[in-house]
N, CA, C and O atoms as a GROMACS GRO file, in nm:
protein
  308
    1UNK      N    1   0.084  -0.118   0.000
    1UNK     CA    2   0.000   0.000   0.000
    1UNK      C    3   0.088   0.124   0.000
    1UNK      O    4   0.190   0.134   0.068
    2UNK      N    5   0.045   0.211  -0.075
    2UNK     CA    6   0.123   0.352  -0.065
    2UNK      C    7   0.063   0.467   0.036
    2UNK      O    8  -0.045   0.496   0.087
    3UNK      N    9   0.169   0.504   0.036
    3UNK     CA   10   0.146   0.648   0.133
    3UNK      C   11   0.075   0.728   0.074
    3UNK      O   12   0.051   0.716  -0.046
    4UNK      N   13   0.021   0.839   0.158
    4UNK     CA   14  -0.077   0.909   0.204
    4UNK      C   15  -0.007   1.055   0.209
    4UNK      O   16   0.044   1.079   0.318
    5UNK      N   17   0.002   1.139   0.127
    5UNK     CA   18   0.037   1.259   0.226
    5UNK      C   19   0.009   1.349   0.261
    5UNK      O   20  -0.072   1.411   0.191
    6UNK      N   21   0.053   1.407   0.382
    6UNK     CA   22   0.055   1.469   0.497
    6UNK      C   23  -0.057   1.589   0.510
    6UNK      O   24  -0.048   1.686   0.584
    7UNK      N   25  -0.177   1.553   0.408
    7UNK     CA   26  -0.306   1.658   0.390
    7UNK      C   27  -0.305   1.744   0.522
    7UNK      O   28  -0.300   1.867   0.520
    8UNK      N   29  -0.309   1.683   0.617
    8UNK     CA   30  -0.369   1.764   0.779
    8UNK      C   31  -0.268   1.878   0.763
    8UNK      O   32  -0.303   1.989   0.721
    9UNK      N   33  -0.114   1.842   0.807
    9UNK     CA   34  -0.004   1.927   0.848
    9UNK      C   35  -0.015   2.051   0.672
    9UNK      O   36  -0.028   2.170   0.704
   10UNK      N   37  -0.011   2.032   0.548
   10UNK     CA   38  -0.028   2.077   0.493
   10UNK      C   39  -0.155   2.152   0.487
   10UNK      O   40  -0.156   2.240   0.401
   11UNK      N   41  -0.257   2.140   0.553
   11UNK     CA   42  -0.396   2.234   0.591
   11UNK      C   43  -0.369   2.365   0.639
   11UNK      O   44  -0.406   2.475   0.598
   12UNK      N   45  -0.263   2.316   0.778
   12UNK     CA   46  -0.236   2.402   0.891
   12UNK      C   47  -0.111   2.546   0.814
   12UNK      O   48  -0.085   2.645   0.882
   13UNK      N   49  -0.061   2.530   0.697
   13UNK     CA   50   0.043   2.626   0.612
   13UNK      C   51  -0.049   2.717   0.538
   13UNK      O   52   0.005   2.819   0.495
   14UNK      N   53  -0.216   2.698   0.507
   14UNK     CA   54  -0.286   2.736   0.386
   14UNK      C   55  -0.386   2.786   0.470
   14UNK      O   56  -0.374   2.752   0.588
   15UNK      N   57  -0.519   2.885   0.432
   15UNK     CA   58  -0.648   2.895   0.510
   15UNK      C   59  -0.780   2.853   0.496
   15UNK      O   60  -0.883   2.877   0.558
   16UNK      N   61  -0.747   2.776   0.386
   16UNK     CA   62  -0.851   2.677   0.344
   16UNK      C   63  -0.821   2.532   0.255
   16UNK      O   64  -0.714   2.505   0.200
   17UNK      N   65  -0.915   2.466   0.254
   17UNK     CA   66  -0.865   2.354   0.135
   17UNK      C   67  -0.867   2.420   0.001
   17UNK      O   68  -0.793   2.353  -0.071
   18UNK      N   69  -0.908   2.501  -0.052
   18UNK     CA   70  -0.926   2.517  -0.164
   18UNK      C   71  -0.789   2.614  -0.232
   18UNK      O   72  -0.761   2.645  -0.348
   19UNK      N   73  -0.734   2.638  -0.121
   19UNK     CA   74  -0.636   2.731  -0.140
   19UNK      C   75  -0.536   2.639  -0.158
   19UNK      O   76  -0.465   2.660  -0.257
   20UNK      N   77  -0.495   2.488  -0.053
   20UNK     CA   78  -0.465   2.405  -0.117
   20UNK      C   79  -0.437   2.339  -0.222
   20UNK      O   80  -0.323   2.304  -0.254
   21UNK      N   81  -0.563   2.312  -0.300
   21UNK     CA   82  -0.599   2.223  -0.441
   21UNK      C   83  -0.515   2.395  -0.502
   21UNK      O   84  -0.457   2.366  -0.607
   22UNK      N   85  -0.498   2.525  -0.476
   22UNK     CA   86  -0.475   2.611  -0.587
   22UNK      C   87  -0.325   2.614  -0.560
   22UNK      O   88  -0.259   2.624  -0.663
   23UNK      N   89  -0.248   2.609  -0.439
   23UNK     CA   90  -0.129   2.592  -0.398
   23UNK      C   91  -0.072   2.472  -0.442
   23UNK      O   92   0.048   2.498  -0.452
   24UNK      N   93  -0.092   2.338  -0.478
   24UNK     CA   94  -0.036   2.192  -0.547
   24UNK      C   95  -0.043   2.228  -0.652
   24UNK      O   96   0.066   2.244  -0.707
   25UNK      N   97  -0.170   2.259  -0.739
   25UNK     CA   98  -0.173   2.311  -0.870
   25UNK      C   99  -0.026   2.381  -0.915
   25UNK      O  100   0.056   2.333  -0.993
   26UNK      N  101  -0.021   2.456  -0.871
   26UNK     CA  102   0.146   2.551  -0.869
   26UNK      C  103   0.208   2.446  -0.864
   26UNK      O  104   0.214   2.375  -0.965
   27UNK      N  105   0.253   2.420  -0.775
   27UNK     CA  106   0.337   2.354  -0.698
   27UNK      C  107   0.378   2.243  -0.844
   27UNK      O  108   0.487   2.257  -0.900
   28UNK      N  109   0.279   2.139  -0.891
   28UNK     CA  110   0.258   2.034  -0.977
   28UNK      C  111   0.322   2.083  -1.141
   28UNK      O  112   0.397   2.031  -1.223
   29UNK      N  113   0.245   2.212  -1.131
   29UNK     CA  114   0.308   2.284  -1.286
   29UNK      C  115   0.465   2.316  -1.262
   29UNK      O  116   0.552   2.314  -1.349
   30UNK      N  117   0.480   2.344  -1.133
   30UNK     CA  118   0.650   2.380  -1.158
   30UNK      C  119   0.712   2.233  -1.185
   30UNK      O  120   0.798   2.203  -1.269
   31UNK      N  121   0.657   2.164  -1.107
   31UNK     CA  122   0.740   2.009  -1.103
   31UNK      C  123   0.765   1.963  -1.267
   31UNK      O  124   0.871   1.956  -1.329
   32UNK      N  125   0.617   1.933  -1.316
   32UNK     CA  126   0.626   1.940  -1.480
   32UNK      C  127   0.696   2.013  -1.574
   32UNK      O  128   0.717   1.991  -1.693
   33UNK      N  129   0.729   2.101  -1.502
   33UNK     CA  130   0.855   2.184  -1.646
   33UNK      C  131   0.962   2.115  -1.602
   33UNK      O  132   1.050   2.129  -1.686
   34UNK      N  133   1.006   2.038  -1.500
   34UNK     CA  134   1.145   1.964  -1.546
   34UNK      C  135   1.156   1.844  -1.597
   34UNK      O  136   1.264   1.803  -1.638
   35UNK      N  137   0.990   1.738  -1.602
   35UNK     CA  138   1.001   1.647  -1.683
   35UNK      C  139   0.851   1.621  -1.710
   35UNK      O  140   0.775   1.622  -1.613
   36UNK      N  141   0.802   1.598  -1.838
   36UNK     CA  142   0.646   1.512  -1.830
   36UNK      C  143   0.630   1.374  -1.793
   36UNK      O  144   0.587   1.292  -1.874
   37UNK      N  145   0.659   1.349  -1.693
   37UNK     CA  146   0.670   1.236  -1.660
   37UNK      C  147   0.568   1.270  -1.537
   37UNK      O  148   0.569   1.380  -1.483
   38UNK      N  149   0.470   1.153  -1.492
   38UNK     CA  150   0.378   1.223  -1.344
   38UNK      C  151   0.476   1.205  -1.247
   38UNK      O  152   0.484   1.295  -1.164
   39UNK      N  153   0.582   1.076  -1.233
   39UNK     CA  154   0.627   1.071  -1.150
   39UNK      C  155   0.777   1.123  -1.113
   39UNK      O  156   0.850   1.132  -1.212
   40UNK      N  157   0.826   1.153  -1.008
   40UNK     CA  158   0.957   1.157  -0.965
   40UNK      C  159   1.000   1.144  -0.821
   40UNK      O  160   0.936   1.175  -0.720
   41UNK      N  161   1.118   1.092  -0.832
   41UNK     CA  162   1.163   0.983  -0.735
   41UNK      C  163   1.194   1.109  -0.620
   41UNK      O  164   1.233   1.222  -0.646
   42UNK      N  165   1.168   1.058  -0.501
   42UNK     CA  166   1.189   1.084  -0.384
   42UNK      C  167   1.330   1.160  -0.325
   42UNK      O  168   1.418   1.083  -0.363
   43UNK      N  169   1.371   1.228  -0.281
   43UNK     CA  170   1.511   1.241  -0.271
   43UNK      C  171   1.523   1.199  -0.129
   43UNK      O  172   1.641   1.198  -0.093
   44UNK      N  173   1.465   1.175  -0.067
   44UNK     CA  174   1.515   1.128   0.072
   44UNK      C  175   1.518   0.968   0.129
   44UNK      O  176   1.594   0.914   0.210
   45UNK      N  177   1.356   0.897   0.021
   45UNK     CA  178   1.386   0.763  -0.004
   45UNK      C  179   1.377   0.710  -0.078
   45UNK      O  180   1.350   0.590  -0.068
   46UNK      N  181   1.397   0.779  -0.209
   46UNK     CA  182   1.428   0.694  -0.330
   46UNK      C  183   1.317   0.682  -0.393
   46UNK      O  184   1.326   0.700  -0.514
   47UNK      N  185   1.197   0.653  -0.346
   47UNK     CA  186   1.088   0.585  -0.434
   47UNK      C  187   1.017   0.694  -0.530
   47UNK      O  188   1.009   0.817  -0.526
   48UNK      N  189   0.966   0.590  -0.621
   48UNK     CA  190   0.911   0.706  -0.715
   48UNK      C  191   0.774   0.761  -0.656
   48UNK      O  192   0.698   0.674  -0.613
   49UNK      N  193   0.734   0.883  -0.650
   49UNK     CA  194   0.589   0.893  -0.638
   49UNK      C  195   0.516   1.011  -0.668
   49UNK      O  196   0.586   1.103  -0.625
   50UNK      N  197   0.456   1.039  -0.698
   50UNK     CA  198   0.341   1.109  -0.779
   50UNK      C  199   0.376   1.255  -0.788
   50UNK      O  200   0.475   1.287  -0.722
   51UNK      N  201   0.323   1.338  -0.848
   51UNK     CA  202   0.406   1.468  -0.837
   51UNK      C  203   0.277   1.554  -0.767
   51UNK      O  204   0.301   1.667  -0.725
   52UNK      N  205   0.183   1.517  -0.759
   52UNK     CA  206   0.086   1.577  -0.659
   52UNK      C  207   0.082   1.493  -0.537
   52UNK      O  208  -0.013   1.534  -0.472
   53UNK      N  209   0.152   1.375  -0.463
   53UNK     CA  210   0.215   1.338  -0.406
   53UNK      C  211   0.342   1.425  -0.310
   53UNK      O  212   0.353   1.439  -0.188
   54UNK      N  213   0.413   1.468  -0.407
   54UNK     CA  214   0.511   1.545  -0.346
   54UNK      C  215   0.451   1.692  -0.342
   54UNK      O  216   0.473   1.752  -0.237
   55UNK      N  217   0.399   1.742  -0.412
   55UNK     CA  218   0.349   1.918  -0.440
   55UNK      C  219   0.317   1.893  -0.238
   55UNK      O  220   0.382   1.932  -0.142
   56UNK      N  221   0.208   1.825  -0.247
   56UNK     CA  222   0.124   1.839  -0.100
   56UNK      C  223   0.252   1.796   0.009
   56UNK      O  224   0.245   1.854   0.118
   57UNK      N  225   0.352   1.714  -0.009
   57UNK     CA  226   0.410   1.731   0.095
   57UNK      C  227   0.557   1.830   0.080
   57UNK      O  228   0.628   1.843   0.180
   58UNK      N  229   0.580   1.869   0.002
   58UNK     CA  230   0.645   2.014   0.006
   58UNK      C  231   0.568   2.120   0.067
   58UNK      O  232   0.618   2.173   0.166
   59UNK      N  233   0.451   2.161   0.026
   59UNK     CA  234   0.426   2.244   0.148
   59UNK      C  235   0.335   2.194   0.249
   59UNK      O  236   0.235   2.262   0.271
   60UNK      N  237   0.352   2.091   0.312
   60UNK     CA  238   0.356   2.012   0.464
   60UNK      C  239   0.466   2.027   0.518
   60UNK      O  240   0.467   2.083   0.628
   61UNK      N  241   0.594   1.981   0.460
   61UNK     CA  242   0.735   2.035   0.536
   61UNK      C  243   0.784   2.171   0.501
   61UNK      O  244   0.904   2.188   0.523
   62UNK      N  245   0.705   2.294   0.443
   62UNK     CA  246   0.751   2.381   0.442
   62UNK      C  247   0.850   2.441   0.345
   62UNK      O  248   0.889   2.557   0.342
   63UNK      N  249   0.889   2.319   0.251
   63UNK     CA  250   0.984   2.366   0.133
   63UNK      C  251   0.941   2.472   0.022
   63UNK      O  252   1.016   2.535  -0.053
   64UNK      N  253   0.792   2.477   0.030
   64UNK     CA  254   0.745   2.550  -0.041
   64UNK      C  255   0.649   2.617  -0.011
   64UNK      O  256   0.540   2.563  -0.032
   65UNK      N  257   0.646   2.786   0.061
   65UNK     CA  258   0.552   2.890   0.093
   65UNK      C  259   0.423   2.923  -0.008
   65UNK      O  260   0.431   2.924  -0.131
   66UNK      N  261   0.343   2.940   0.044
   66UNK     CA  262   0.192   2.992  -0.002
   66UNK      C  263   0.220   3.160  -0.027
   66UNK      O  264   0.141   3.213   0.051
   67UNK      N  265   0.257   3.214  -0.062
   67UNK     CA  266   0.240   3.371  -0.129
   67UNK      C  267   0.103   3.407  -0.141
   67UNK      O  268   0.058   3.381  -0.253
   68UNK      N  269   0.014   3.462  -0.056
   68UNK     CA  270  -0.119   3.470  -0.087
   68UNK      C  271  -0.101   3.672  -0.179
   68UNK      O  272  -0.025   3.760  -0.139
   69UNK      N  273  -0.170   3.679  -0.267
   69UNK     CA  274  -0.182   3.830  -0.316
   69UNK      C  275  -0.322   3.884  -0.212
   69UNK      O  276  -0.413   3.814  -0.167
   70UNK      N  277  -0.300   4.017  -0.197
   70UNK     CA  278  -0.390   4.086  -0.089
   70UNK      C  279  -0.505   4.123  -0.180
   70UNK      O  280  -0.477   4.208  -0.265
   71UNK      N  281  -0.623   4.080  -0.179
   71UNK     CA  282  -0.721   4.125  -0.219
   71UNK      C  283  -0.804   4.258  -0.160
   71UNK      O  284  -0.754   4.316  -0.064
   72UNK      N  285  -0.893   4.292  -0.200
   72UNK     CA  286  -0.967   4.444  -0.162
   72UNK      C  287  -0.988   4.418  -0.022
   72UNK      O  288  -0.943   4.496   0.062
   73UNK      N  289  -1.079   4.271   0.022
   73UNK     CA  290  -1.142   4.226   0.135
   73UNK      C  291  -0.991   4.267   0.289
   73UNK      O  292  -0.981   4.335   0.391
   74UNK      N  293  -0.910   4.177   0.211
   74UNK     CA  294  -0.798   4.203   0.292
   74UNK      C  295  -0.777   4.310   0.353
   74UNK      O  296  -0.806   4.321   0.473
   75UNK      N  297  -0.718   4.417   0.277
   75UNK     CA  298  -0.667   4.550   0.298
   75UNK      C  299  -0.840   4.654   0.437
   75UNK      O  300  -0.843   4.730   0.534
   76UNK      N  301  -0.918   4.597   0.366
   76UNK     CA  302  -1.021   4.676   0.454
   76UNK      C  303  -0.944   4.647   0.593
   76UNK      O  304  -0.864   4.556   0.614
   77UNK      N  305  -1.001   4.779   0.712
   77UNK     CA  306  -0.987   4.758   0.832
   77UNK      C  307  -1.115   4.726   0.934
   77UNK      O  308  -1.095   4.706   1.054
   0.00000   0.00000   0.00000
């Protein structure tokens, strides 16, 4: 069986799920400009696995920040 990743701890970096699914999205397109391939191998244990696999646990460990842009709502006081 394969792993699972780290959805919860990756929740707690973002302020919603949906911001999520828009944060991997990124995350997935950068991965794809270095190969079309879905998968790529692990650097810490080797195995191959999914590239929305890794998107979600890059930013679970933090390798990769959420940049949110400030909308109108925001800026109000």
């Amino acid at each position: 069986m394969s792993e699972r990743p780290n959805i919860e701890q990756a929740l707690k970096k973002v302020r919603s799920r949906y911001e999520l699914v828009l944060a991997a999205t990124k995350r997935v397109l950068d991965l794809m400009k270095e190969t079309d391939d879905i998968f790529i191998r692990d650097k810490e244990k080797g195995q191959l696995v999914k590239k929305t696999f890794q998107a979600i646990q890059d930013i679970a460990s933090g390798r990769v920040r959420v940049i949110r842009k400030e909308s109108k709502n925001d800026q109000k006081s």
